[in-house]
C-alpha positions in Angstrom: 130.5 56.7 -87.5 133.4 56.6 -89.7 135.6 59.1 -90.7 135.7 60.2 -94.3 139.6 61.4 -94.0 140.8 57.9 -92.5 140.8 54.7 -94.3 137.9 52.5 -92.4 140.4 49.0 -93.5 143.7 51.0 -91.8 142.2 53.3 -89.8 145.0 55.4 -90.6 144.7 58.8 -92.8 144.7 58.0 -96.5 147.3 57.0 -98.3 146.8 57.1 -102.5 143.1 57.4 -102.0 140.8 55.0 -104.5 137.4 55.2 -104.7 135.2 52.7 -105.9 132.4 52.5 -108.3 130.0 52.5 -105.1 131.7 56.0 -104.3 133.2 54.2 -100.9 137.0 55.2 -100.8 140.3 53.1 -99.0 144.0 53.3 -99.2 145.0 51.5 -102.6 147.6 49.1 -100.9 144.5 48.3 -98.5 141.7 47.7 -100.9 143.7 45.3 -102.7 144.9 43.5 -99.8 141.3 43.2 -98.7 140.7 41.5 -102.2 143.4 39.6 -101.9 142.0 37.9 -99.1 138.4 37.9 -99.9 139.5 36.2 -103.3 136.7 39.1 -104.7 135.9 42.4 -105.5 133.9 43.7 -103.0 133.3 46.7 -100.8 134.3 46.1 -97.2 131.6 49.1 -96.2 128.3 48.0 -98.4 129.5 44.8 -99.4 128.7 45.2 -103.1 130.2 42.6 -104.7 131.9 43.7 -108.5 132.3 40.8 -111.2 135.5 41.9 -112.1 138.3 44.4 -111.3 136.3 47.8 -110.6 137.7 50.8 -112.1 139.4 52.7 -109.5 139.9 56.8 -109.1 142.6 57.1 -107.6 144.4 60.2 -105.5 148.3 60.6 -105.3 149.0 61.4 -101.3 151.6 64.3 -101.4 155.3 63.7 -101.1 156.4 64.3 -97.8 159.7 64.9 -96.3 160.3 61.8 -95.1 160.0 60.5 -98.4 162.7 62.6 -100.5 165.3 62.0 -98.0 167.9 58.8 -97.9 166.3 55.4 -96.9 167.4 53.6 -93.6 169.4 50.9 -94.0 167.7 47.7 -94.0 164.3 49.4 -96.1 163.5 48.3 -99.5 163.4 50.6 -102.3 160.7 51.0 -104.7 162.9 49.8 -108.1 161.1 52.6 -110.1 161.5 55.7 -107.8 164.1 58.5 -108.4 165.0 59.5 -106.1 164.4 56.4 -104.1 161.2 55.8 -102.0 160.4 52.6 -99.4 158.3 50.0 -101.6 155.2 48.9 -99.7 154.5 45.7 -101.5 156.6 43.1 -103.9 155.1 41.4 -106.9 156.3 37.8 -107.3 155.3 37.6 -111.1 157.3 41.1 -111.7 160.1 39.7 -109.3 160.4 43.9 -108.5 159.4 46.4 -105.8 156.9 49.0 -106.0 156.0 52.2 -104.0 152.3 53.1 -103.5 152.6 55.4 -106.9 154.4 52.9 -109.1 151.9 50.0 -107.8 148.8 51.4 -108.6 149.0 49.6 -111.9 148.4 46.3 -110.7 145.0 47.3 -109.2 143.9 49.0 -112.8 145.0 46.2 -115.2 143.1 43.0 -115.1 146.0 41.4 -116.2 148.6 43.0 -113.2 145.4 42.3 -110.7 145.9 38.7 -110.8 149.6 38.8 -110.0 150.5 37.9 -106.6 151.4 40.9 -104.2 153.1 40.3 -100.6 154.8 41.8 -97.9 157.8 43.8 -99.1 160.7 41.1 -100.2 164.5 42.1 -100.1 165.7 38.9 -101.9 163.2 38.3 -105.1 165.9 36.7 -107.0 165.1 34.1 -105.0 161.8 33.1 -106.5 164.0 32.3 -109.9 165.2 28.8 -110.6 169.3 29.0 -110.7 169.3 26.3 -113.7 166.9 27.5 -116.2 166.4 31.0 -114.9 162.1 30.6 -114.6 160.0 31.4 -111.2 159.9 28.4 -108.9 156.5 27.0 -108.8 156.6 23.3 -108.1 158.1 21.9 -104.9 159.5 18.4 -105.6 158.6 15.6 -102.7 161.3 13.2 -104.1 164.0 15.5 -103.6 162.6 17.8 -101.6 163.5 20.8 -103.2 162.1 23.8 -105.2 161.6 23.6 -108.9 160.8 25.7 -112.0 158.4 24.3 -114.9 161.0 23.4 -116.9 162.5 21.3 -114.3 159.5 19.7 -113.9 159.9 18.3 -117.1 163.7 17.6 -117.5 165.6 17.0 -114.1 162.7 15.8 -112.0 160.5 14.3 -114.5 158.1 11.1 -113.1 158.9 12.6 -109.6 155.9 13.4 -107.0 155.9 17.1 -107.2 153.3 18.9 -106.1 152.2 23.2 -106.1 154.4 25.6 -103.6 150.5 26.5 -102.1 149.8 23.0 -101.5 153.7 22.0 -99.8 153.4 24.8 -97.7 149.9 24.6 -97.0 151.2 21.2 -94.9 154.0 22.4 -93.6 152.5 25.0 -91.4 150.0 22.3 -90.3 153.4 20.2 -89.1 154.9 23.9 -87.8 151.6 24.4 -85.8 152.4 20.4 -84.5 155.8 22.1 -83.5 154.7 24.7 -81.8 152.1 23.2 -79.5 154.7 20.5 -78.5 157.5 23.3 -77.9 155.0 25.1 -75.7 153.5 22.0 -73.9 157.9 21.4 -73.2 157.5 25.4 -71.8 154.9 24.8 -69.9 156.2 21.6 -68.1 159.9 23.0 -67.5 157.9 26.0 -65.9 156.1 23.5 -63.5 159.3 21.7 -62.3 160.9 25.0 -61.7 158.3 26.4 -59.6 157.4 23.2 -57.8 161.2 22.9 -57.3 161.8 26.2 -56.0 158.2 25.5 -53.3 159.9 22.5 -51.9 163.3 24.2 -51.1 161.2 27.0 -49.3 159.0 24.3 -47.5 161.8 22.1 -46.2 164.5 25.1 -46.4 167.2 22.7 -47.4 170.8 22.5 -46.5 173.2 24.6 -48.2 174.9 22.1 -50.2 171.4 20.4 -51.0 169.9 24.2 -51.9 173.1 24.8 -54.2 172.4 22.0 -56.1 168.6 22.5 -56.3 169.8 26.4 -57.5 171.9 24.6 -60.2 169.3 22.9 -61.5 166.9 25.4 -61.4 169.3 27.6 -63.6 169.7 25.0 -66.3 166.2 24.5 -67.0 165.3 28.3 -66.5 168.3 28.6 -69.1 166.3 25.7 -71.3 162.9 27.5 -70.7 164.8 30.8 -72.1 166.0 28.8 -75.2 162.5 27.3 -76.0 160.5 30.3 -75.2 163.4 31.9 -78.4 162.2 28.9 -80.7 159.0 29.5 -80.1 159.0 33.0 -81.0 161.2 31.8 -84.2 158.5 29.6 -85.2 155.6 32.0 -84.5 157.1 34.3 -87.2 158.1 32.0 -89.7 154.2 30.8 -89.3 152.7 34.2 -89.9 155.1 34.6 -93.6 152.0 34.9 -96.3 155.1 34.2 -99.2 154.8 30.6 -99.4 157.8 30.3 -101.6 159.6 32.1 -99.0 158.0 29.7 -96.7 159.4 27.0 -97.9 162.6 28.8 -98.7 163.6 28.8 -94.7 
């Protein structure tokens, strides 16, 4: 049975309450995730589906203390907060940060609702094209680079460019290549190691032979230690939902 004073998406205690039409209530930041993803408005408890944006009450969570004192270093700010409070999502149409107050208006305007919301971005004047100053949209294959629309049409005109979804959308299938490779490279250092180490037990070897099987089995435990790094490397960078950003590494 759930509990009405936890979020059933979160499972955490409320956060900026919003009920729906169907008198179910979620976390704001979480119902519109969960929309996000769906690609529809619909109740994650009684599935009823909505046609368009539903109308949403919403609650404003008290501040807590936490919240009026100084940021840590390295945590985003909500650009509309004063005194400053850690912004929970980014809005790559807005190019701005918003705390769960300040972003309730993209989950209550139709036209905000469609604007794509991520993870919280420190660098959002990266989504801008240097040149003429518009968001990046296109990724060009000729030169295999990001581009605005206007660049589309001047600079890389007649080149194959193609949507920042659909470049991205195949580089994570030549990422996930990657990774399977890297680990299959893991898993067959592993094996030589340990089959190494088993025959200088077997035959106990003589000391200069067993120095040089040690030496060995450093490098490649050093080159295991390397890969195993990569492979966490890439299993972030596979997990970022900002394609732009994606693309950006």
């Amino acid at each position: 049975m759930s509990n009405p004073s936890r979020c059933c998406i979160c499972l955490d205690e409320f956060i900026n309450p919003a009920s729906l039409p169907c008198g179910h209530c979620f976390c704001l930041v979480c119902i519109g995730d969960y929309w996000r993803i769906k690609e529809s408005f619909q109740c994650p408890l009684c599935m009823t589906v909505f046609p368009k944006m539903p109308q949403l009450k919403t609650t404003h969570t008290p501040q807590t203390e936490n919240e009026t004192t100084p940021l840590k270093a390295g945590v985003v700010p909500c650009d509309f907060c004063r005194p400053k409070q850690p912004a929970v999502r980014s809005c790559l149409v807005c190019l701005a940060s918003y705390c769960n107050a300040h972003l309730e208006p993209h989950y209550h305007r139709e036209d905000l609702g469609r604007h794509l919301l991520v993870s919280v971005s420190k660098n959002l004047e990266d989504s801008l094209c240097r040149l003429h100053g518009r968001k990046l949209e296109r990724f060009c294959r000729s030169d295999r680079t990001l581009i605005c629309t206007m660049c589309n049409k001047t600079e890389h005109r007649g080149h194959h460019t193609v949507s920042i979804s659909k470049e991205a959308s195949k580089s994570k299938i030549k990422l996930k290549r990657k990774q399977i490779q890297l680990q299959q490279d893991i898993q067959d250092k592993l094996s030589v190691t340990e089959e190494m180490k088993l025959t200088a037990d077997l035959h106990e070897e003589p000391a200069e032979l067993w120095a040089r099987s040690k030496k060995l089995i450093k490098q490649l435990e050093e080159e295991i230690s390397k890969l195993t790094e990569r492979n966490a490397e890439l299993e972030q960078l596979s997990k970022t939902e900002d394609n732009l950003h994606f693309l950006q590494v």
